[in-house]
N, C-alpha and C positions, 0 to 999 in steps of 0.2 A: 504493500500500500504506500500513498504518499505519505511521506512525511512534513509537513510546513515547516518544520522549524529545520530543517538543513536545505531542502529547496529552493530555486533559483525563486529569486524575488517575482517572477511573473506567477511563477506558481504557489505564490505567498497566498494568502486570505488577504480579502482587500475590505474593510471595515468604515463602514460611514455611517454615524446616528445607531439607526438600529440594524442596516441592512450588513449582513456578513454575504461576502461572493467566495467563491473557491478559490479563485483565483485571478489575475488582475488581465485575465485575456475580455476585453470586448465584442462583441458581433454589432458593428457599425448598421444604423438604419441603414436601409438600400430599398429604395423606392421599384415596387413591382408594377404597378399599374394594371391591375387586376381584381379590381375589389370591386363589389354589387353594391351601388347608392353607400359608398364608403366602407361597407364590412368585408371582413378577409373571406376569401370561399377557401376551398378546397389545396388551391395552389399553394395558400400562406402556407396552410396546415403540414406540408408538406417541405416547402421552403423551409419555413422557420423550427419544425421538427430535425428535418438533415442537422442545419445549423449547431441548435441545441444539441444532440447526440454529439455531434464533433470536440465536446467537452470546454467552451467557452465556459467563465464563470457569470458572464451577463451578458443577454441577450432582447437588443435594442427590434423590435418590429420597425418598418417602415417608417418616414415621417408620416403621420396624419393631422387631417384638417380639424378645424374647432369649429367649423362652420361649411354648411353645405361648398358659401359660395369662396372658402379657403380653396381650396382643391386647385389645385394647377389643372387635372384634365377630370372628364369624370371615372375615370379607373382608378383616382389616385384612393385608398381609404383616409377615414375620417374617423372620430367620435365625437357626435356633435348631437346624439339623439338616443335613448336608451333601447330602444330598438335595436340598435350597435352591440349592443351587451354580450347579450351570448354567443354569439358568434366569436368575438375577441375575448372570450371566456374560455373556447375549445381549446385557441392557439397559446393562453396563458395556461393554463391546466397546465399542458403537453409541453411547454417549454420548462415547467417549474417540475416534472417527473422527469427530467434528465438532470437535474440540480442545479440548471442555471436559474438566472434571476431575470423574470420577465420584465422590461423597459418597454417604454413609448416614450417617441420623441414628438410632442405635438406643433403643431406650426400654421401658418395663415398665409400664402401664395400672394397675397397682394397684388400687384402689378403682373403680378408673371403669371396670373391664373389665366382661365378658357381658354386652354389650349390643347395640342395634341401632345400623342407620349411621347417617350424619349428614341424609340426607334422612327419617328418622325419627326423628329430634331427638334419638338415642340413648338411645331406651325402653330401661330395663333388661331380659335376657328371663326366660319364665315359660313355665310349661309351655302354658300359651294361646295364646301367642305366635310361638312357635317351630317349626321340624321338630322331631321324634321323635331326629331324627340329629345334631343339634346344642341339643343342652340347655343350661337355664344351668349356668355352675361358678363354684366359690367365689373370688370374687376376694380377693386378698390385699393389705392396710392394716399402718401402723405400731399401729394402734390400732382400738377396737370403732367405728367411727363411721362410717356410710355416706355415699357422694356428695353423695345427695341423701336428704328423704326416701322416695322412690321407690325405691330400690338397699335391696335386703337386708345386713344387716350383713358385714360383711367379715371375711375368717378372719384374725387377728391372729398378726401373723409370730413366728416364735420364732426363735431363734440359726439353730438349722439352714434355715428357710426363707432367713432372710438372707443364711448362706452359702450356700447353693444360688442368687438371683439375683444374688449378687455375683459365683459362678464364672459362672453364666449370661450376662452381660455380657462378663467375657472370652474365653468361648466363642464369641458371635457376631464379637467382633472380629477374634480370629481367623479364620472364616470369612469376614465381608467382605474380608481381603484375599485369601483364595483367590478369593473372588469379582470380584476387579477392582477394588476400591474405593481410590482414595487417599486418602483423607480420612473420618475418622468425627469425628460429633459427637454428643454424648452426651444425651438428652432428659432435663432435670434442674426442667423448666420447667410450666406450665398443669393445674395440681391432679392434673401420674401420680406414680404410686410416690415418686420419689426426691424431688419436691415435695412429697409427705406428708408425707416424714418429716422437710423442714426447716419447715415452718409449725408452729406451736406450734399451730393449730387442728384441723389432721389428727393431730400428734404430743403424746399424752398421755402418753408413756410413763414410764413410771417406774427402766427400767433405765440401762443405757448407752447408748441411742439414743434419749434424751426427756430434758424436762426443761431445760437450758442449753442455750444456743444452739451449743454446741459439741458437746455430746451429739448435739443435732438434727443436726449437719452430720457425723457418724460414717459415716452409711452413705454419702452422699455421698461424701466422700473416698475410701472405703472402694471404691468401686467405680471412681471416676477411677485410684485406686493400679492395682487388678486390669488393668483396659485399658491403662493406657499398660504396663504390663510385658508386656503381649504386643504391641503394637504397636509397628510399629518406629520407631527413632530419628529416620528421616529424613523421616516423616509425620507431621502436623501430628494434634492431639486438639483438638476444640473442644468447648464447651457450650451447650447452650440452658440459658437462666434465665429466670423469672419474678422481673424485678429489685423487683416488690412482688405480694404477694396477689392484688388485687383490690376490688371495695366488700366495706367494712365488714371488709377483711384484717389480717394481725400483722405476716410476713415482709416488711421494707422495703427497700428501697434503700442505707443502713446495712448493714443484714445481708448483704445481694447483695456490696457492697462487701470485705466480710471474707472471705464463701466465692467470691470471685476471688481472693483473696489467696492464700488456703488453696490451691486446684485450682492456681494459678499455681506455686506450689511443688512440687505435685505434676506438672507436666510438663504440664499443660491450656496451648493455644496461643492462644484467641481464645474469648470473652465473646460467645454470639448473644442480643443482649438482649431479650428480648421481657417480659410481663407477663400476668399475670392464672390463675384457672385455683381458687382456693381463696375460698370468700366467708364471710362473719360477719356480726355486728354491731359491730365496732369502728366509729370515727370515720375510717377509711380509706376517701379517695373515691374512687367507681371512674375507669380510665384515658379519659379523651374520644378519641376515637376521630376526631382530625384530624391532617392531611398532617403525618407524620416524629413522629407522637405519643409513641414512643419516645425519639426519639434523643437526648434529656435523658438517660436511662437510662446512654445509651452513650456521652458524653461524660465523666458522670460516674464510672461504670465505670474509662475509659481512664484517666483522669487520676490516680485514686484508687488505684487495683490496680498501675499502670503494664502494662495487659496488652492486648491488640491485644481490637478491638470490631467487630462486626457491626452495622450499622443496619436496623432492619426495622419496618415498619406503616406502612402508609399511606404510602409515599413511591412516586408515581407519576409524577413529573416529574424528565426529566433534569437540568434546571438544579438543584433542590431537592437530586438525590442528589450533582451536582458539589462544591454549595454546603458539604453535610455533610465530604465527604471534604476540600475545602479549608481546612475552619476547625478541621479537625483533630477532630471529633465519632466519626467512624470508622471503618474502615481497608479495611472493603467494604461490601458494598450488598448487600440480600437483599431478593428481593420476589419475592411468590404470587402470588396472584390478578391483578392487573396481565397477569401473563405470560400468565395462560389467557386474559384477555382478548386479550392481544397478546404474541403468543410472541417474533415480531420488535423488538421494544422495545429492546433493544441496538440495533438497526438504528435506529430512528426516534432514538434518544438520543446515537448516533454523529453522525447530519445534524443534529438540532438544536444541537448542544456546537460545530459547527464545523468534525468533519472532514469534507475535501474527499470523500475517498474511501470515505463512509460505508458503502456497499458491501460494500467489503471484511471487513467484520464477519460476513456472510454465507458459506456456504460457496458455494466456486469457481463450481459450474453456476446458483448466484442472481447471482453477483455478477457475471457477465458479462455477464447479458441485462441487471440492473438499470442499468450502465455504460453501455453501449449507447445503453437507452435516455434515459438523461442527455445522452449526445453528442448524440445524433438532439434532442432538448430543446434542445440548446443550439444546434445550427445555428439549427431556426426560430426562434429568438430574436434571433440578431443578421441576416439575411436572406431575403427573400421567397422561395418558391421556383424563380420565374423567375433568381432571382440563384446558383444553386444550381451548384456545377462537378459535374465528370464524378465527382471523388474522394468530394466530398460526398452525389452519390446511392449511388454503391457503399456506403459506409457506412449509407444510408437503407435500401436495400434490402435489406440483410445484417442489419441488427437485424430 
């Protein structure tokens, strides 16, 4: 079996409030685009099953919306109605019977909603476009200024739309925990809504939520205060952040730095850093896109805020994520894509780091054939099979 107390720091127990994880591997949202009027079908169950058996110690479901018209396309899921419940009840069950710990990352598509999915490069839709049964709808922005110029301009939030997704947000949190969730993180990151409205290039506003960099971070706060008041004390809140713009961006690493500050006051538990998501013309170069390209972000972060950090991008090798966690850069390990390549990656990153019983990361009915046949490995390795006792073929023949 594992042992925590001599194992590589990724396979430590990762401890916040009251939530205990196995170990400090993440399974990053990854958005399927597949879900009926917001809830997982059959595919999640499936998805996010693989995942969870691959022995992550927290396992994040897709981002979803707070609000029908969050939704980027309508395949994205949501939790924005109790109707959603059981459904994301199957997929929390079945992720928390392999011992990881069920997450949702909620979020609100802002500007970047009514569109197509990601294998259609998220065409805005149009009446050309689209079924009769799913039309475009007005997505909502801090300000008149569309995505791209492809996106029709955006309907510019007034107080009451602001209070309505700020209670929207603590209406989904609430619901995640009817739905099994222990852990919510909040999408505050990659050019949606509540990234609009801290970039001075999405936020022109002129009232209380534009203008100073403290105005821009109004709603933001605004909406970490709403969630952690309904969520409870002994679960963890985390944030995704886009710790700079993007090329040619405003919002920097500076500013990321001060709203950790801010959310860390307000009861936020852990900093998921990632970047990019809002672009310009400034003199801001875009993020290169090699192994652990973040984790600058989340050192800095940590050290700066003094608040627990998430490392994520490009970190696809066990030694590299050990390496992070050992030099103190950050305090778990989150990775996508890696995982749909290799869902077992906890497994191959358990044998590679050292432990004996890499195995065991697996659940019970893997780990015993996989042991098994290590034994059977290890006989023929130290004797031919002429040299083979009575005991050693019973063991041969039973694997």
């Amino acid at each position: 079996m594992l042992s925590p107390d001599n194992a590589p720091l990724l396979f430590q127990p990762f401890t916040q409030r009251g939530l205990i994880a196995k170990n400090r591997i993440v399974v990053a949202p990854m958005c399927q685009y597949a879900s009926d009027d917001g809830a997982p079908v059959d595919w999640h169950l499936v998805h996010m099953g693989r995942l969870a058996m691959g022995g992550a110690g927290i396992s994040f479901v897709e981002e979803s919306a707070v609000e029908a018209r969050g939704r980027k396309t309508y395949r994205c899921s949501g939790l924005w109605k109790s109707e959603q419940v059981p459904a994301w009840r199957r997929v929390t069950d079945m992720i928390r019977s392999f011992g990881s710990v069920p997450a949702i990352q909620l979020g609100h598509s802002g500007r970047k909603g009514s569109c197509h999915g990601a294998m259609q490069d998220w065409a805005p839709l149009s009446a050309e476009n689209t079924r009769p049964d799913e039309p475009p709808w007005p997505a909502l922005a801090p300000s008149p200024i569309p995505d791209s110029p492809a996106h029709p301009l955006p309907h510019v939030m007034d107080r009451d739309d602001i209070d309505t997704v700020v209670a929207a947000f603590a209406r989904s949190a609430v619901l995640s925990r009817e739905a099994g969730f222990n852990l919510i993180e909040i999408h505050g990151a990659h050019g949606y809504l509540i990234h609009q409205f801290l970039s001075p290039l999405s936020n022109q506003r002129e009232d209380g939520y534009g203008g100073c960099r403290n105005n821009r971070m109004r709603f933001t706060l605004e909406v970490a205060e709403a969630v952690r008041a309904v969520w409870p004390d002994d679960l963890p809140l985390w944030w995704r952040a886009s710790c700079v713009d993007g090329l040619g961006g405003a919002w920097d690493l500076d500013d990321t730095v001060e709203l950790a500050l801010a959310l860390k006051c307000r009861g936020i538990d852990m900093i998921d850093c990632s970047s990019g998501g809002i672009s310009g013309n400034t003199a801001m170069p875009a993020v290169p896109r090699t192994p652990g390209y973040q984790v600058g972000f989340s050192d800095t972060i940590r050290r700066k805020a003094g608040i627990a950090t998430c490392a994520v991008g490009e970190i696809t090798e066990p030694k590299l994520a050990e390496t992070i966690l050992q030099q103190g850069q950050a305090d778990v390990i989150a990775l996508a894509r890696e995982l749909m390549l290799d869902a077992n990656w906890p497994a191959r990153a358990a044998r590679q780091l050292g432990i004996e019983t890499w195995w065991d990361v697996l659940p019970p009915a893997y780990a015993h054939r996989l042991e098994r046949r290590e034994q059977v490995r290890a006989l023929y390795a130290e004797r031919d099979d002429a040299d083979m006792d009575e005991q050693d073929r019973l063991l041969i023949e039973s694997s």
